[in-house]
MIDRENDO-695586 format. One record per residue (C-alpha): residue number from 1; residue in one letter; chain; x, z negated, y negated. Coordinates in Angstrom, 1 decimal. Last residue first. Layout:
N
<NUM "A" "A" <X Z Y>>;
...
END
This chain:
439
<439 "X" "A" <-35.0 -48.9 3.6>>;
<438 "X" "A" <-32.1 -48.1 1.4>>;
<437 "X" "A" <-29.7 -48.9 4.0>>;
<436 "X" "A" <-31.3 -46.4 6.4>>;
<435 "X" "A" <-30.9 -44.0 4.0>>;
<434 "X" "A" <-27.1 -44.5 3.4>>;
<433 "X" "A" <-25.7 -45.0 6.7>>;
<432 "X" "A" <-27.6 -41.4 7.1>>;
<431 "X" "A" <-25.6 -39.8 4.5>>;
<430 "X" "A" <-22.5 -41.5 5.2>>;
<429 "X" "A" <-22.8 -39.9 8.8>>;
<428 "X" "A" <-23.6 -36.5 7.2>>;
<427 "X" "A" <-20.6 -36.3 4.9>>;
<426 "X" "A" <-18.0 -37.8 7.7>>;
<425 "X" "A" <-19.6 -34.5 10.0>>;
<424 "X" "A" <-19.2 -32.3 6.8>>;
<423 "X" "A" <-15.7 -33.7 6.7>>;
<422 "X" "A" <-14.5 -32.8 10.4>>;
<421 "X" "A" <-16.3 -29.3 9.5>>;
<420 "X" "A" <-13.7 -28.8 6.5>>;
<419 "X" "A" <-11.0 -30.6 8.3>>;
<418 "X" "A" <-11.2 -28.4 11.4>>;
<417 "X" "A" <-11.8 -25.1 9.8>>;
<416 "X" "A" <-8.9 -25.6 7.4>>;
<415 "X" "A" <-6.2 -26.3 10.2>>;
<414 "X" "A" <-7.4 -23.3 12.5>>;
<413 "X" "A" <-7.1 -20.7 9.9>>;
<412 "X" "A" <-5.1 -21.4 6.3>>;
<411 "X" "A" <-2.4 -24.2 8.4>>;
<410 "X" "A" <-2.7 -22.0 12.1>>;
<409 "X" "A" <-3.3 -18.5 11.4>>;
<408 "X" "A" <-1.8 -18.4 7.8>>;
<407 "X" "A" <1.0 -19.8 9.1>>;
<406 "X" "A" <1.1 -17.6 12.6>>;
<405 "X" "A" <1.2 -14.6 9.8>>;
<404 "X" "A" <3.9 -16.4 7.8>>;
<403 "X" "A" <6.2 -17.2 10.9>>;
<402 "X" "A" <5.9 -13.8 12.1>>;
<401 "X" "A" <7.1 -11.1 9.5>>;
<400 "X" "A" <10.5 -12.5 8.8>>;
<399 "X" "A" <11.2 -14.3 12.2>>;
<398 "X" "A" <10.1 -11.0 13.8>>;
<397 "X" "A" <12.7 -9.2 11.8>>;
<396 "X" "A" <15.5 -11.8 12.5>>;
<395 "X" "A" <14.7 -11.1 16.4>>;
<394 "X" "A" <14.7 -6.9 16.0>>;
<393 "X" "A" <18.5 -7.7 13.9>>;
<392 "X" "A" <19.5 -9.7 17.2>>;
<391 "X" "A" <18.2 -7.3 19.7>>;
<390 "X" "A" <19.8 -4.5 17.6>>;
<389 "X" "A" <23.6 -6.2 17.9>>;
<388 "X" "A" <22.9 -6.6 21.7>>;
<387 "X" "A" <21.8 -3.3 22.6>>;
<386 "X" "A" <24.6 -1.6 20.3>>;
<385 "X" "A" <27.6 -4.0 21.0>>;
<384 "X" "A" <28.8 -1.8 23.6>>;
<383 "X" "A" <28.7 1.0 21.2>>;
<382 "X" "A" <31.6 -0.4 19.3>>;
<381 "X" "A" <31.8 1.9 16.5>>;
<380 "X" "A" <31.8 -0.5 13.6>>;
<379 "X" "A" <29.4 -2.8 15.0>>;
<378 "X" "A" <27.4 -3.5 11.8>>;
<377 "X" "A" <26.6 0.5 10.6>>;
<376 "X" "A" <25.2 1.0 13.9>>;
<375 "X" "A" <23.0 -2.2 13.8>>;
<374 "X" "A" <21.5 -0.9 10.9>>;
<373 "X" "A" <21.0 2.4 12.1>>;
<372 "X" "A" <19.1 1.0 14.8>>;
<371 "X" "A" <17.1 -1.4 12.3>>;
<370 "X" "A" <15.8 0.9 10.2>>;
<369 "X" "A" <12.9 2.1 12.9>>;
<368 "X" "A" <11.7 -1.5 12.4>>;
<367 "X" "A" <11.5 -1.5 8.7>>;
<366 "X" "A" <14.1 -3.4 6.9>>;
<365 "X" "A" <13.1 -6.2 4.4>>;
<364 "X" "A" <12.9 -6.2 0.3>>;
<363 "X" "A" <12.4 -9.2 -1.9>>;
<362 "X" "A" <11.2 -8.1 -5.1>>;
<361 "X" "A" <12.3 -8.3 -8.5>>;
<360 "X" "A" <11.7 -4.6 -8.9>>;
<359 "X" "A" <15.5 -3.4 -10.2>>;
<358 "X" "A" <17.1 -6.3 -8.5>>;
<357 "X" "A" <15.5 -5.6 -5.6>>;
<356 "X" "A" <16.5 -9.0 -3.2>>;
<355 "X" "A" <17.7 -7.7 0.6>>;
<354 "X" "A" <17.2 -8.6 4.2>>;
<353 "X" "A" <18.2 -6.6 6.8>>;
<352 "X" "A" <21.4 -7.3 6.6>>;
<351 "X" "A" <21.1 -10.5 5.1>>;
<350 "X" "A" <19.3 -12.1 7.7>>;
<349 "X" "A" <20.2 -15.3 6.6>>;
<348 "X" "A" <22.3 -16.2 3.4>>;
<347 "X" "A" <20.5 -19.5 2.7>>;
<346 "X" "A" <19.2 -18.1 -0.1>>;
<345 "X" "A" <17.5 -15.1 1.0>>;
<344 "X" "A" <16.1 -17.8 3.7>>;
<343 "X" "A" <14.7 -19.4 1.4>>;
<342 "X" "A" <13.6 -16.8 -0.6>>;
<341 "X" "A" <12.1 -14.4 2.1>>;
<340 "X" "A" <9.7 -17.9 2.6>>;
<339 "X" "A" <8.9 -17.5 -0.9>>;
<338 "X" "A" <7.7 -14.3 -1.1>>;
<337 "X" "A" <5.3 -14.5 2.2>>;
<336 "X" "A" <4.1 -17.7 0.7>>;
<335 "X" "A" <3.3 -16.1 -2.1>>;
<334 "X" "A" <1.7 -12.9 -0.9>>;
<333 "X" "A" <-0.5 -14.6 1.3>>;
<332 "X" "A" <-1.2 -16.9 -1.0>>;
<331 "X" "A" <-2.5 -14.7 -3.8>>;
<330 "X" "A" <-5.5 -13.3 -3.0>>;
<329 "X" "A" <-6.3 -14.3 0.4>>;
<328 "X" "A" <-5.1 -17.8 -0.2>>;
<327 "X" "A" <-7.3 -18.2 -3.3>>;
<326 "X" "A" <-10.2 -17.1 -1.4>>;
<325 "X" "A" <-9.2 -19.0 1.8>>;
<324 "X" "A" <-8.8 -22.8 -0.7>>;
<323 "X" "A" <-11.8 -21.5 -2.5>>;
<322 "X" "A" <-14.0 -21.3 0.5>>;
<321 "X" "A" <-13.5 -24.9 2.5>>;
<320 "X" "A" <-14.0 -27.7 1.0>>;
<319 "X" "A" <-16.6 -25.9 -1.7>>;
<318 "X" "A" <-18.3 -24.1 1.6>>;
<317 "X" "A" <-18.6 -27.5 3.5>>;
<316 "X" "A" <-20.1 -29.5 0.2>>;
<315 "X" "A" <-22.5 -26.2 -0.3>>;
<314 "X" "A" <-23.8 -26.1 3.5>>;
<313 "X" "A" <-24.4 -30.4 3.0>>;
<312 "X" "A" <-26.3 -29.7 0.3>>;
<311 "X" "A" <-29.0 -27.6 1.8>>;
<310 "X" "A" <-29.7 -24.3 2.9>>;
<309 "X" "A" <-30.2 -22.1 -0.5>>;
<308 "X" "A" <-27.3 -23.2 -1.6>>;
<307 "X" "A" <-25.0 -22.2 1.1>>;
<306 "X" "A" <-26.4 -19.1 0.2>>;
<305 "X" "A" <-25.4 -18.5 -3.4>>;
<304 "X" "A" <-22.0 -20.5 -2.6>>;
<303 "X" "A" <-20.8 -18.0 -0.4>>;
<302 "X" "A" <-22.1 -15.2 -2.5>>;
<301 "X" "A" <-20.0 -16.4 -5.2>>;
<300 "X" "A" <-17.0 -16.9 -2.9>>;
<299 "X" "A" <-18.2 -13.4 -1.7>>;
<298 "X" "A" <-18.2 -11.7 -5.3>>;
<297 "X" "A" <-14.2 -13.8 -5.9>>;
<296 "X" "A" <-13.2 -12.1 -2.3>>;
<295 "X" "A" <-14.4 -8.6 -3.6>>;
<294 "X" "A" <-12.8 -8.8 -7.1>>;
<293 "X" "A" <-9.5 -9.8 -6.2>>;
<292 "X" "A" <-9.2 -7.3 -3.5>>;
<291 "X" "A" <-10.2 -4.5 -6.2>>;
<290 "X" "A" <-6.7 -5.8 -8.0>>;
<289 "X" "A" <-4.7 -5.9 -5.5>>;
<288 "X" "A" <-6.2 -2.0 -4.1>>;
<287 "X" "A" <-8.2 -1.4 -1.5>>;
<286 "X" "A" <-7.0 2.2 0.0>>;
<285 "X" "A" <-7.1 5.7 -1.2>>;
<284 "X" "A" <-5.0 8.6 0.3>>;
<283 "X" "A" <-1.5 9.9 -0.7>>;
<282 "X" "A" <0.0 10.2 2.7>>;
<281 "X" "A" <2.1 6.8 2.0>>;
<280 "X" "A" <-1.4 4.9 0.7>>;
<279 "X" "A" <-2.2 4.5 -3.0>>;
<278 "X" "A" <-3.7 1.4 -4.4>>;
<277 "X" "A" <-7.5 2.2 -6.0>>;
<276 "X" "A" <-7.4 0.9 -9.7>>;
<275 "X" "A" <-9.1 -2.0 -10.9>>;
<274 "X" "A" <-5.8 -3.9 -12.2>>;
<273 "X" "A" <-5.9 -7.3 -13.4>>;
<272 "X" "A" <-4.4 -8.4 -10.0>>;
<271 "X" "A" <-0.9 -6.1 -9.8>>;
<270 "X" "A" <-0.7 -5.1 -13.4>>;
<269 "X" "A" <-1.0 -8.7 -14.9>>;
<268 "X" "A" <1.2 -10.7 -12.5>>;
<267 "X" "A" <3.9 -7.9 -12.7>>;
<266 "X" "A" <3.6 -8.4 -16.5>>;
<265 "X" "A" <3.5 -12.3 -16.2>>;
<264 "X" "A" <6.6 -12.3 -14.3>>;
<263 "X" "A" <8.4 -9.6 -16.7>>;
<262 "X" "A" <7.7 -12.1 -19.6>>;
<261 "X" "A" <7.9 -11.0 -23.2>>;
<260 "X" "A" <4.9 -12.4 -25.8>>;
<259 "X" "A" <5.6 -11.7 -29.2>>;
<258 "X" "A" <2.3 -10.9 -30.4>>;
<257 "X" "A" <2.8 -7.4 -29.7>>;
<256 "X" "A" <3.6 -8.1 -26.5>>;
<255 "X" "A" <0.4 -10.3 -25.7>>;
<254 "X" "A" <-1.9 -7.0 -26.7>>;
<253 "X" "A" <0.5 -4.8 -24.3>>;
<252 "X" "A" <-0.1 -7.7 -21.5>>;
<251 "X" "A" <-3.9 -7.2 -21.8>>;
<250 "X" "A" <-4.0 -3.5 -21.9>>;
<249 "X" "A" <-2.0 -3.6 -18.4>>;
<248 "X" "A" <-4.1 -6.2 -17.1>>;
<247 "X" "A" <-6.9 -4.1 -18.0>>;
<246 "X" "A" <-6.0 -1.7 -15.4>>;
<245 "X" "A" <-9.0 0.6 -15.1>>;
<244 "X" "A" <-11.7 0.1 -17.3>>;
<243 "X" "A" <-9.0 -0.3 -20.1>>;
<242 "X" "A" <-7.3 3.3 -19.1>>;
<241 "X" "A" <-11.5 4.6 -18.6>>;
<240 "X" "A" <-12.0 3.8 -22.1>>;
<239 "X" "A" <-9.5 6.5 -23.1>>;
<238 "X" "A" <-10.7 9.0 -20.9>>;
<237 "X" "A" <-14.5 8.2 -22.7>>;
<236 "X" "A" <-13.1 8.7 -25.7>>;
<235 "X" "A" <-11.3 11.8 -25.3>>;
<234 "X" "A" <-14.4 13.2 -24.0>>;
<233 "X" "A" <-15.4 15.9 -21.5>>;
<232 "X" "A" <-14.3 14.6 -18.5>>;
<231 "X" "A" <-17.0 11.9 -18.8>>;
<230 "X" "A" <-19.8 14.5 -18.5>>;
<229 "X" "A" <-18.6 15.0 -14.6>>;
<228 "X" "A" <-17.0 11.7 -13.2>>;
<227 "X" "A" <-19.0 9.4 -15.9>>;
<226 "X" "A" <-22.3 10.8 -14.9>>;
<225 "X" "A" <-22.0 10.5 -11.0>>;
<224 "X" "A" <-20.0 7.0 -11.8>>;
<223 "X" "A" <-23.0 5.8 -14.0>>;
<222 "X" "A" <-25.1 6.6 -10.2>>;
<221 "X" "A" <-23.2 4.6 -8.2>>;
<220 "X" "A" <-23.2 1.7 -10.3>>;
<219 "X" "A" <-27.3 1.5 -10.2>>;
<218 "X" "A" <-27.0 2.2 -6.5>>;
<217 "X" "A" <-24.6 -0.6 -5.9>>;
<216 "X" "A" <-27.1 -2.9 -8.7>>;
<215 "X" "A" <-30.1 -1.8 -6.8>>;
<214 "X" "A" <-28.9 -2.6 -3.2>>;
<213 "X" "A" <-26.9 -5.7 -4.4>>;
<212 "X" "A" <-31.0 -7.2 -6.1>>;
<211 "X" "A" <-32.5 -5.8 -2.8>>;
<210 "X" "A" <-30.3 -8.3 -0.7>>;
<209 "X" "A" <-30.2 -10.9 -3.4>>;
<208 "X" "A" <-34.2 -11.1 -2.7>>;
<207 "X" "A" <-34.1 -10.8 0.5>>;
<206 "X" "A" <-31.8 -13.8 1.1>>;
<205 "X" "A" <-34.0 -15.7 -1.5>>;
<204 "X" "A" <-37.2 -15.1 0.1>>;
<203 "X" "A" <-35.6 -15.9 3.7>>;
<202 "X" "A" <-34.3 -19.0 2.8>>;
<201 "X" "A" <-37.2 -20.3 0.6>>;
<200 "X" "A" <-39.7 -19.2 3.5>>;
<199 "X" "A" <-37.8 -20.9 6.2>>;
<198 "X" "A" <-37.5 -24.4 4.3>>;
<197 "X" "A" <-41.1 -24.2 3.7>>;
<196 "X" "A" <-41.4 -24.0 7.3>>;
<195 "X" "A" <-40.1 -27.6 7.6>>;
<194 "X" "A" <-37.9 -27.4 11.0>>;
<193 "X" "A" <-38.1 -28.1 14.7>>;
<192 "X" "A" <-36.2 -31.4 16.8>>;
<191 "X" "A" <-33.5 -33.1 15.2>>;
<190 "X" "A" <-32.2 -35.6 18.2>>;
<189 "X" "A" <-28.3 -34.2 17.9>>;
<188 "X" "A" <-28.5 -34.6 13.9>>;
<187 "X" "A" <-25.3 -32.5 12.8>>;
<186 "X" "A" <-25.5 -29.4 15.3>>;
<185 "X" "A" <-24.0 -27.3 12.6>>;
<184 "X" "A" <-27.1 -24.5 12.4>>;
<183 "X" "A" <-29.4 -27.5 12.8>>;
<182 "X" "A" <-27.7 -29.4 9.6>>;
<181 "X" "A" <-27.0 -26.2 7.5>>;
<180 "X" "A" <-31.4 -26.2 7.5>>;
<179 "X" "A" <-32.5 -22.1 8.1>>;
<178 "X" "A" <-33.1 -22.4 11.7>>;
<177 "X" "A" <-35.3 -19.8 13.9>>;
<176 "X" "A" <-32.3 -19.0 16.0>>;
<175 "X" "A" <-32.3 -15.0 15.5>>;
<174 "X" "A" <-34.6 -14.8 12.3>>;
<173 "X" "A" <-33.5 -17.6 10.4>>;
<172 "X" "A" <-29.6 -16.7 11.5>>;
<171 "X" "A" <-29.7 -13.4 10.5>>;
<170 "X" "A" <-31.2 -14.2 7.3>>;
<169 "X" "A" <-29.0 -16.5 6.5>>;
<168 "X" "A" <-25.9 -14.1 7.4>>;
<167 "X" "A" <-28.1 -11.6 5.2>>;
<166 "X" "A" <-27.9 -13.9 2.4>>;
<165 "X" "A" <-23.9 -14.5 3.0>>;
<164 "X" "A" <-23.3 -10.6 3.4>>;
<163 "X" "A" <-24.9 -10.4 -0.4>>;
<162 "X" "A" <-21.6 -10.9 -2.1>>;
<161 "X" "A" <-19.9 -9.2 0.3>>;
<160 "X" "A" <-21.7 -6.1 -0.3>>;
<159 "X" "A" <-22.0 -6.0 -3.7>>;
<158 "X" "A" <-18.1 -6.2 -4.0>>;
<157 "X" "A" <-18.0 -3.2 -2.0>>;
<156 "X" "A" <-20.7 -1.4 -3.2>>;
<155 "X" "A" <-19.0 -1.3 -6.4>>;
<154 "X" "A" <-17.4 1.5 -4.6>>;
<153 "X" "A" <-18.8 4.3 -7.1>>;
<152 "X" "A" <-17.0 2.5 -9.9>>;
<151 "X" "A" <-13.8 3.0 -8.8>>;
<150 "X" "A" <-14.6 6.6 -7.8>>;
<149 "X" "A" <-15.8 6.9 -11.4>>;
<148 "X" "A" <-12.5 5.9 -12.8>>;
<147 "X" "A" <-10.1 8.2 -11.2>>;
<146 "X" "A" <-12.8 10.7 -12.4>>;
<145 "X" "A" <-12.8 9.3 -16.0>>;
<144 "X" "A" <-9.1 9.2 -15.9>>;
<143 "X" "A" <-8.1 12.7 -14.4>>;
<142 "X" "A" <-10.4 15.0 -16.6>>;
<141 "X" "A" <-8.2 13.8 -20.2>>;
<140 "X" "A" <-5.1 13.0 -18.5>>;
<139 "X" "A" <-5.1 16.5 -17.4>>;
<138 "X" "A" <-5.6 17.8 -21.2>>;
<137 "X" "A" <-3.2 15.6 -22.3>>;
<136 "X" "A" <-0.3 16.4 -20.4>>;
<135 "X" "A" <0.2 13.5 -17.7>>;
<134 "X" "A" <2.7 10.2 -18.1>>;
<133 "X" "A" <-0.8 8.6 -18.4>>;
<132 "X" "A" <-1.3 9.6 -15.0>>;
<131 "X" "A" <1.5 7.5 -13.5>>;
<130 "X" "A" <0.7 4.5 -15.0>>;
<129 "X" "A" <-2.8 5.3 -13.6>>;
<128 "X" "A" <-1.4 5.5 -10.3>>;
<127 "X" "A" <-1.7 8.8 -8.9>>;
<126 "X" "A" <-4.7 9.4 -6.4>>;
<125 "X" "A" <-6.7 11.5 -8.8>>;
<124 "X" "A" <-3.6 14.1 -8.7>>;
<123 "X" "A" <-4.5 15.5 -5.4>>;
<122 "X" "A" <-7.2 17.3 -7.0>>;
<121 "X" "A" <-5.4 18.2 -10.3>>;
<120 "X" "A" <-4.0 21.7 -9.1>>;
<119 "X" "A" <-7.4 22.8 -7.7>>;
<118 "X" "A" <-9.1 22.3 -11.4>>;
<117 "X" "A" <-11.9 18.8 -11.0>>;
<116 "X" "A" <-15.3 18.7 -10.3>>;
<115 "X" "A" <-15.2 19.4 -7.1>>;
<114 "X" "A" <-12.5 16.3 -6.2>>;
<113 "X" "A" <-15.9 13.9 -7.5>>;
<112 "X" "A" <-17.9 14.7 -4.6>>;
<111 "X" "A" <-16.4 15.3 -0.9>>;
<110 "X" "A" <-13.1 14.2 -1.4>>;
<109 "X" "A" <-12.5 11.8 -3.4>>;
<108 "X" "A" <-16.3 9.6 -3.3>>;
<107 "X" "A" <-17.1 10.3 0.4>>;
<106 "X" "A" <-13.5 10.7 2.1>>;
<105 "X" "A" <-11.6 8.4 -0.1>>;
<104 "X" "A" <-13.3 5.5 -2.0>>;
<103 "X" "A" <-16.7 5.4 0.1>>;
<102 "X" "A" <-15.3 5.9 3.4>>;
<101 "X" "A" <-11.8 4.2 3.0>>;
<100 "X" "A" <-12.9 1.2 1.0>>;
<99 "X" "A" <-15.3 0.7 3.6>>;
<98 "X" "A" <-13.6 0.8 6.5>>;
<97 "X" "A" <-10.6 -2.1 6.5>>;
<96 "X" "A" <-12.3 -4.4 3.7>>;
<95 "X" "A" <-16.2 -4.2 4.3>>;
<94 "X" "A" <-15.6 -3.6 8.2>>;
<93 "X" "A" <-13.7 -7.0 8.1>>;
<92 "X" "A" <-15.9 -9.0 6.1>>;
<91 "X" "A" <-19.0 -7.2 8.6>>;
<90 "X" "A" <-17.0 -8.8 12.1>>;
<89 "X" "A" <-15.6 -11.6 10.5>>;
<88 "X" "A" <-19.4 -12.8 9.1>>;
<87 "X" "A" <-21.3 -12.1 11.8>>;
<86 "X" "A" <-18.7 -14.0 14.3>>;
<85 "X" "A" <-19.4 -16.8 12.5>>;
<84 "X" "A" <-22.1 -16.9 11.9>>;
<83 "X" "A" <-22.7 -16.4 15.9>>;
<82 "X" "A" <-20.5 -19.4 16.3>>;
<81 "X" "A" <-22.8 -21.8 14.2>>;
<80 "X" "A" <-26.1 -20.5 15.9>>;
<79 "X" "A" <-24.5 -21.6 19.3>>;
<78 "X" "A" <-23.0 -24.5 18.2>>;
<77 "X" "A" <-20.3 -26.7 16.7>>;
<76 "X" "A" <-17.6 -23.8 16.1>>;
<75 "X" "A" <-14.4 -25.6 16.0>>;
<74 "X" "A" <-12.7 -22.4 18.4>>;
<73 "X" "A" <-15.0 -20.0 17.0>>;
<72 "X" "A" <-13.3 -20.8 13.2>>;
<71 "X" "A" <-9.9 -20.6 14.9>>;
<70 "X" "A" <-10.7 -17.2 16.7>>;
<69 "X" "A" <-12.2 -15.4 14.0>>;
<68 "X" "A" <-10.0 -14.9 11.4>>;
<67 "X" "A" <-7.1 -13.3 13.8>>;
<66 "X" "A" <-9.6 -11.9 15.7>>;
<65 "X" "A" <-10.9 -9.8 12.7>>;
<64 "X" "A" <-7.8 -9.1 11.2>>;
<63 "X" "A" <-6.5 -7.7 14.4>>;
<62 "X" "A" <-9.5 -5.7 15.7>>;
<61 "X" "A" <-10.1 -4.5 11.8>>;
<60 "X" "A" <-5.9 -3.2 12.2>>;
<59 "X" "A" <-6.9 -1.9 15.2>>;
<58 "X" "A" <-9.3 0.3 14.3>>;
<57 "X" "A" <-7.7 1.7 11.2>>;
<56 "X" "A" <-9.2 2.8 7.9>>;
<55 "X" "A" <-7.3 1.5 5.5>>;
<54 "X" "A" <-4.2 -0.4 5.6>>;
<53 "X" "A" <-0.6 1.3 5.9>>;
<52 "X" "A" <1.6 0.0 8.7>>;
<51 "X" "A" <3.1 -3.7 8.7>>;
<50 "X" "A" <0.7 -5.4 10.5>>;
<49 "X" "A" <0.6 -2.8 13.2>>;
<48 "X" "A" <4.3 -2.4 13.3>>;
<47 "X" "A" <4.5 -6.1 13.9>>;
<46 "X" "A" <2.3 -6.2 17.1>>;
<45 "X" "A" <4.5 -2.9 18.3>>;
<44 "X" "A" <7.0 -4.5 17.9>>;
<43 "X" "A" <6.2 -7.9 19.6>>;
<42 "X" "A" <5.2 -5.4 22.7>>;
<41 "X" "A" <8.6 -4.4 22.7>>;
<40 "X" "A" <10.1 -7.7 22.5>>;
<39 "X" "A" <8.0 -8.5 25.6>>;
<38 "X" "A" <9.6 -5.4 27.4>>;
<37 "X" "A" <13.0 -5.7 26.2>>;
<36 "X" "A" <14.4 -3.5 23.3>>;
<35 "X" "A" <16.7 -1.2 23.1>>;
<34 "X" "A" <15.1 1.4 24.0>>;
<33 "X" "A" <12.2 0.5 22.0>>;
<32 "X" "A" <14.7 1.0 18.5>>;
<31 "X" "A" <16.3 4.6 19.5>>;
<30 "X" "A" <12.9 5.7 20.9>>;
<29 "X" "A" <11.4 5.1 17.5>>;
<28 "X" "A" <8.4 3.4 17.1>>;
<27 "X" "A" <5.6 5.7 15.5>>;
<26 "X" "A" <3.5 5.7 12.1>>;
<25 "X" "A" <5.8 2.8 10.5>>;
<24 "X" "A" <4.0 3.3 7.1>>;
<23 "X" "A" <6.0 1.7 4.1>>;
<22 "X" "A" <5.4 -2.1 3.6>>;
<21 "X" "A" <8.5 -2.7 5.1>>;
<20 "X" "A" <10.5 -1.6 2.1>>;
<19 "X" "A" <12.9 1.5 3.4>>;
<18 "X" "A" <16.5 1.4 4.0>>;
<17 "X" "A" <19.7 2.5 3.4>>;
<16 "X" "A" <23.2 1.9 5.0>>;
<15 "X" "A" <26.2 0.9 3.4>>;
<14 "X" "A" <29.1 -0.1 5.1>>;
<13 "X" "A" <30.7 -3.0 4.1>>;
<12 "X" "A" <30.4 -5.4 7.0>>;
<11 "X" "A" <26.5 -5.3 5.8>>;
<10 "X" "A" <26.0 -3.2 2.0>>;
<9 "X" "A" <23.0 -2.8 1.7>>;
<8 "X" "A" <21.4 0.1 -0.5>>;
<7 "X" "A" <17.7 0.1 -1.5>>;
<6 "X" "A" <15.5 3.0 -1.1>>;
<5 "X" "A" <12.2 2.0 -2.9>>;
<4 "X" "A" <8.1 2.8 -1.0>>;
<3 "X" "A" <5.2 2.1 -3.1>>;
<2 "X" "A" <2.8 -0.4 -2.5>>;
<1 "X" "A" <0.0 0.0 0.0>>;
END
């Protein structure tokens, strides 16, 4: 999803370039499996599926989606509870690794807003804004206010997470007959049939927020349809469109000219202010930082919507529980990621295949299929030392790019589920100790 830099390392003084490891890893090399033993080869292939371009891949969703799944089913607390859950990862995972690509690319790209545009600018829309701008006038002009109505035609993306809550609700009412958090978390053991009243709210509310996400995804799909065709008329309009679509960019320029100069803050600004499609390897349209942002922070609302809707207990759980993922998802991911590179960046480890960009202030690592080159360039030669000298490089890689995956899995996954349902339990028993004192 970010672009690709060359950096040169330098290990036993040779130099030997390499590729971020975000770049798309389509194919192991034979040079690397060869190497390799069989359980380190399936670790690669693992790794080379977390590392490849996101968008529209099967088994990218089946990753994600087990990998959020499987602690929350493992602390599920019933029947009803589990099936949530398992509605939820199934659709958040569709919404993130298939939608962006259907609506952004092949429906919105390709099939309607690329016809409006001169054959030489069709491939253009995928540029970078920054990149754009760079543009002659005139294709600056046609480029922005279709670059922006694609963006605007996927605000069914955002819509739909936000309203995935009601029809999780919904789901539930109708499947299990339960719309109280306390008989979809098997709090009272003894609790025996519901208040229909309670049914009726739920499912008028859920329906209601469903239509209300229909109407406003429809309403934004059709200003894109206007602003993608009449919009490439206007100067104006193209220059609205460079606020629409990385603010963050507009935002930093404003604090510049106040005297404001901090490279940190810049990066910050352009990579999560920033409503602008990121750009895959082969030029296509994925979910960008900035649209990420966006999506997560309409489901937190949506969380919250619905969890409303079922009681107080569903709200207490949700506010112990969502904002610490949200805020994860969006930024601590990346962080931790960063700062674990850091570390060991610091502590000399790994260093030749792992490298700080200067230029980017970035930490860089090797891609897989860099590492037999790598290990080439270390042995000096010695070709005995091959298969042992890439086993050790492949082993510092899966340090790299494991320990913050099985991190999130276990502290962010299994960890958070646990308290957060441990708590609601606590909640319910205090609850309870309190009523019957009161009588």
């Amino acid at each position: 999803m970010t672009n690709i830099y060359d950096i040169t390392t330098k290990p036993n003084n040779s130099n030997v370039t390499f590729k971020s490891a975000t770049s798309k890893v389509s194919r192991l090399s034979e040079e690397l499996t060869s190497n390799l033993t069989k359980k380190q080869r399936f670790i690669a292939k693992v790794i080379d599926l977390k590392e490849g371009d996101s968008g529209l891949s099967h088994s990218r969703f089946a990753q994600a989606t087990l990998t959020n799944w499987v602690p929350k089913a493992i602390f599920s607390r019933s029947i009803a509870d589990l099936s949530e859950v398992t509605f939820l990862e199934v659709f958040e995972g569709a919404l993130f690794f298939y939608l962006p690509s259907i609506m952004g690319e092949y429906l919105s790209r390709r099939k309607i807003f690329s016809k409006t545009l001169p054959e030489n600018l069709k491939n253009e829309v995928s540029k970078p804004v920054k990149e754009i701008l760079k543009s002659e006038s005139k294709a600056t002009q046609k480029l922005l206010p279709v670059k922006a109505a694609i963006v605007l035609s996927c605000a069914v993306i955002p819509a739909a997470e936000y309203a995935l809550s009601f029809a999780k609700n919904l789901f539930t009412l109708k499947l299990f007959k339960q719309a109280d958090f306390t008989s979809v978390a098997n709090l009272d053991k003894n609790k025996k049939g519901e208040d229909k009243s309670k049914h009726d709210k739920v499912e008028k509310s859920a329906k209601s927020h469903l239509k209300k996400s229909g109407l406003f995804a429809a309403g934004a799909f059709a200003l894109s349809l206007i602003l993608g065709t009449a919009g490439q008329k206007s100067k104006a309009v193209a220059k609205a469109c460079e606020y629409f679509l990385n603010p963050g960019a507009k935002l930093y320029n404003g604090l510049n000219k106040l005297g404001v100069q901090n490279k940190k803050l810049e990066k910050f600004l352009n990579k999560y202010i920033n409503l602008d499609f990121a750009r895959k390897s082969d030029g296509s349209l994925a979910l960008g930082n900035g649209q990420l942002a966006v999506t997560v922070l309409s489901g937190v609302a949506g969380y919250f919507g619905a969890a409303k809707d079922r009681g107080k207990l569903d709200v207490q759980e949700v506010a112990t529980r969502v904002p610490v993922i949200a805020a994860y998802t969006i930024f601590g991911s990346t962080l931790f990621d960063e700062q674990f590179k850091k570390i060991l960046h610091k502590d000399r480890k790994h260093q030749e295949i792992l490298k700080f960009d200067k230029a980017n202030e970035e930490y860089k690592v090797a891609t897989l299929n860099d590492i037999p080159e790598i290990a080439k360039e270390c042995i000096n030669g010695d070709e005995k030392l091959l298969k042992g000298k890439i086993q050790e490089l492949f082993k510092a890689k899966t340090k790299i790019a494991m320990v913050p995956f099985f991190f999130s899995l276990g502290v962010v996954g299994a960890a958070l589920s646990l308290i957060s349902r441990i708590w609601t339990q606590h909640r319910y028993n205090k609850t309870l100790e309190t009523n019957s004192k009161t009588i």
